[in-house]
C-alpha positions as CSV (number, residue, x, y, z in Angstrom):
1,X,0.0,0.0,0.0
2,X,2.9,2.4,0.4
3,X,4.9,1.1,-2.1
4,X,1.6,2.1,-4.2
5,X,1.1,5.5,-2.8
6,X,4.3,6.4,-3.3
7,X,4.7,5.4,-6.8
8,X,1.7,7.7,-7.2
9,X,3.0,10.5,-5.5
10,X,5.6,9.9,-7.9
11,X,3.7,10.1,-11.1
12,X,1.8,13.5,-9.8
13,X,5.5,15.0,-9.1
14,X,6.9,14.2,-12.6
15,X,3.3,15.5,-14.4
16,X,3.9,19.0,-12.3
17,X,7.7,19.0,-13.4
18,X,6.4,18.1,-17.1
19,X,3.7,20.8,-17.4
20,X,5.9,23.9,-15.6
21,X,8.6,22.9,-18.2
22,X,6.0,23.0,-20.8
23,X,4.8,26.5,-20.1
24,X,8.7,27.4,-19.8
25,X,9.0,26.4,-23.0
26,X,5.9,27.6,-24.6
27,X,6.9,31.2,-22.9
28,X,10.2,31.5,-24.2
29,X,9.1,30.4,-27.9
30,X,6.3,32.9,-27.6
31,X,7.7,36.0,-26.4
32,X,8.2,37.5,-29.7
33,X,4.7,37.6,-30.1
34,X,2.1,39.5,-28.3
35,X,0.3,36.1,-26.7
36,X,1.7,33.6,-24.6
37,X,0.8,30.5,-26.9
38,X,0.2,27.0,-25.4
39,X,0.9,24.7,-27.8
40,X,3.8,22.4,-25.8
41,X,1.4,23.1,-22.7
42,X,-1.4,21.0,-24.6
43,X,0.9,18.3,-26.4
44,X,1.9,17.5,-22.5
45,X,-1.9,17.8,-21.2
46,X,-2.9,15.5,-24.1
47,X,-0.2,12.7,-23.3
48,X,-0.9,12.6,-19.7
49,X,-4.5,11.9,-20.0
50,X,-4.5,9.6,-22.9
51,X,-1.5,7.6,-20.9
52,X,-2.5,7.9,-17.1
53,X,-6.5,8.6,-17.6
54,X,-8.7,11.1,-16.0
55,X,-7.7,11.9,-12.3
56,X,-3.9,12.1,-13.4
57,X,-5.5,14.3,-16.3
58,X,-7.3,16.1,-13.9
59,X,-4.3,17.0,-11.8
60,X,-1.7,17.8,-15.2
61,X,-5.0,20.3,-15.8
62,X,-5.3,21.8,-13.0
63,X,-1.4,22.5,-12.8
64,X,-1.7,23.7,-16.5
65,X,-4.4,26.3,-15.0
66,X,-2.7,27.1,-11.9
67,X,0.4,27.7,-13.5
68,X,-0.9,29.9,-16.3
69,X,-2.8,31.9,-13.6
70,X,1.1,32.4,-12.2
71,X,2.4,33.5,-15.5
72,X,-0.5,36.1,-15.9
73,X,1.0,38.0,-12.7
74,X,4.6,37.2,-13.1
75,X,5.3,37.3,-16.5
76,X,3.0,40.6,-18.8
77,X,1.4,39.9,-21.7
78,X,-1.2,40.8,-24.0
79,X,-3.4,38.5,-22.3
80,X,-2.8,38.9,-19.2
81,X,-5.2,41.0,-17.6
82,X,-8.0,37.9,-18.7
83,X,-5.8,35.1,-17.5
84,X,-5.3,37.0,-14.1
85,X,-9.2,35.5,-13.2
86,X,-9.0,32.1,-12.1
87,X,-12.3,31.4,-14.0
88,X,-10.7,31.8,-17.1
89,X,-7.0,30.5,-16.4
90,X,-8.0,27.2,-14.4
91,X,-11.7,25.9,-15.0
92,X,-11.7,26.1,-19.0
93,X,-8.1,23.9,-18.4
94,X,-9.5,21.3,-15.8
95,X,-12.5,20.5,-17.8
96,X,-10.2,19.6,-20.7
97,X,-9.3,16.2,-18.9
98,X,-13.2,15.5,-19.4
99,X,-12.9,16.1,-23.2
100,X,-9.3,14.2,-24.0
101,X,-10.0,11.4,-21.8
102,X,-13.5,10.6,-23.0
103,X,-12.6,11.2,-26.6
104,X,-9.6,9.1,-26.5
105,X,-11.8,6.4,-24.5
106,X,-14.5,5.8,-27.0
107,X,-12.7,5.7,-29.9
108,X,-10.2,3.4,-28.5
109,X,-13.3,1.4,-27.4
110,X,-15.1,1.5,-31.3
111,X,-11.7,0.9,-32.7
112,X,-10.3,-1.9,-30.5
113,X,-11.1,-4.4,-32.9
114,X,-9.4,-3.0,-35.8
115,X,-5.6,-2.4,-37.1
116,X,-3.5,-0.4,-35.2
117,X,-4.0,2.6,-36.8
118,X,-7.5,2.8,-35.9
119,X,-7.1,1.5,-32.7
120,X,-4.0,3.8,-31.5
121,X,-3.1,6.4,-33.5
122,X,-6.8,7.8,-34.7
123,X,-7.8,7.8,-30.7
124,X,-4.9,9.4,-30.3
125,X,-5.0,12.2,-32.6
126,X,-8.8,13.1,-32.0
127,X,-7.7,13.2,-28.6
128,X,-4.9,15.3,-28.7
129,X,-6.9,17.6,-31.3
130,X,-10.2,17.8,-28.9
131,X,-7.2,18.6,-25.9
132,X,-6.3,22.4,-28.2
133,X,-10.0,22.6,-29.5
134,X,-11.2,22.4,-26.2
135,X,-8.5,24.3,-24.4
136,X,-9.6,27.8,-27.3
137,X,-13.5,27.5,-27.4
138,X,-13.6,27.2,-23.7
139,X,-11.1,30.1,-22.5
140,X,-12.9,32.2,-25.3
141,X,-16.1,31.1,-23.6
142,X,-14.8,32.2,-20.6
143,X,-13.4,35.3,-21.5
144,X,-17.1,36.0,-22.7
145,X,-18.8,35.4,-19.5
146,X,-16.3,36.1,-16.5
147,X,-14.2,38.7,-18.2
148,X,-15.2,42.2,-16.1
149,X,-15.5,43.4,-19.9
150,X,-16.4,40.3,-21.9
151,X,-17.9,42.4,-24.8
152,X,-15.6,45.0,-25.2
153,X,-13.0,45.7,-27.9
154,X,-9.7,44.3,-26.1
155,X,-11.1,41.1,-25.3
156,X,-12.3,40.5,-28.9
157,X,-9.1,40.9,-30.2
158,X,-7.6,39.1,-27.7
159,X,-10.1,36.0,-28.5
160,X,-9.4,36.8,-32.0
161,X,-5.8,36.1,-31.0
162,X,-6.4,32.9,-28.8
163,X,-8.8,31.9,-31.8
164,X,-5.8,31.9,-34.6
165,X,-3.0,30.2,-31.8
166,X,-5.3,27.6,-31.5
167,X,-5.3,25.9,-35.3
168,X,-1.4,25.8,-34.5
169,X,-2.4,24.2,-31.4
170,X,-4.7,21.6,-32.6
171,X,-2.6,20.7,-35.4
172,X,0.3,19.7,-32.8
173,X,-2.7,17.9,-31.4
174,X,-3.5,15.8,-33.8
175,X,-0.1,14.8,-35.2
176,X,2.3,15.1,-32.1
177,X,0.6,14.0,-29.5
178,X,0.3,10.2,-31.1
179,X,3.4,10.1,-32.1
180,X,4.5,10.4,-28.4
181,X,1.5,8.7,-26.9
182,X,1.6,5.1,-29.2
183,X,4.8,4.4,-28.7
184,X,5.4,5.5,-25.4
185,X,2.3,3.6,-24.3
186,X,3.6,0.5,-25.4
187,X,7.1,0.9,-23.3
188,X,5.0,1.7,-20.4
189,X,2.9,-1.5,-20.6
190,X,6.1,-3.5,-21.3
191,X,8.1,-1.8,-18.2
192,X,5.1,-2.0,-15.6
193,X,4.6,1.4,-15.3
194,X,0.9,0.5,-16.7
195,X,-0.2,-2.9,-16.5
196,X,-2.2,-3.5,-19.2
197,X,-4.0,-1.4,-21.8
198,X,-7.2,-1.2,-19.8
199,X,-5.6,-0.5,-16.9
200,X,-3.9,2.3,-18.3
201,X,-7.4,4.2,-17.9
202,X,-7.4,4.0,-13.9
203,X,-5.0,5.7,-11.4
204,X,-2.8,4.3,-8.8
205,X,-1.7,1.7,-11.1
């Protein structure tokens, strides 16, 4: 039992370290530009929840959130002022898990019959693209109703913004995140770091 809770405590401490050097890296590639993109950010998110499922998902998401909420106060941007509100840098992120992990679930489960094309890499990729299409609609949502000025001209263009970064996002999505997730998947299995590919959906395994 604590040979089990450690190894869990584990996991959580390497998906932090993973997702804080993900927004590292998406801040430094971004600061030409006048918005903090996310596009390493969601290749990370994506592979933890297709890999680990949805609490570990939930937990990579909420970091994500948390993290970018940090940014918005330490490091100015353009979109800053609308990240500084919790309801716009952390829910939209944590309710990604829902959307990759159920995605990435039931096509796994239509496709589990089929070659391994279908049965990995397509899950895969719709995951990782519903991860970045999911991560823009809802912080534009968001923007929209918690922003103090959701209908005014600065947050428009600033969804405008967000709107563009995410087709780069979602095309990382859907041809990144499977070509990490298949074959590292398949090592983890071997190694015992997930037992089995069903079990590879629960936590604390």
């Amino acid at each position: 039992m604590k040979q089990d809770r450690n190894k869990v405590i584990a996991r959580l401490g390497i998906i932090a370290a993973l997702i804080i050097v993900a927004l590292a890296l998406d801040t430094v590639i971004s600061s030409p530009f006048p918005i903090k993109i996310a596009a390493v950010s969601i290749i990370v998110v994506a592979v933890i929840c297709e890999l680990f499922g949805i609490y570990y998902g939930l937990f990579g998401c909420t970091v994500f959130g948390l993290i970018s909420l940090i940014r918005a106060f330490t490091i100015p941007a353009f979109t800053s002022p609308s990240f500084q509100n919790p309801l716009i840098s952390i829910l939209p992120r944590i309710l990604i898990a829902f959307f990759v992990c159920g995605v990435y679930a039931l096509f796994s489960k239509i496709f589990r019959n089929k070659g391994n094309f279908l049965k990995e890499t397509l899950p895969s990729s719709l995951g990782g693209i519903f991860c970045a299409a999911s991560n823009t609609v809802l912080v534009i949502s968001a923007m929209s109703i918690f922003s103090d000025n959701g209908g005014d001209v600065l947050t428009k263009v600033v969804q405008t913004f967000i709107g563009i970064n995410g087709i780069t996002e979602i095309l990382c999505g859907a041809f990144i995140v499977p070509a990490l997730v298949v074959p590292l998947k398949k090592i983890f299995i071997k190694k015992g770091f997930i037992r089995t590919e069903e079990k590879s959906e629960k936590v604390g395994e």
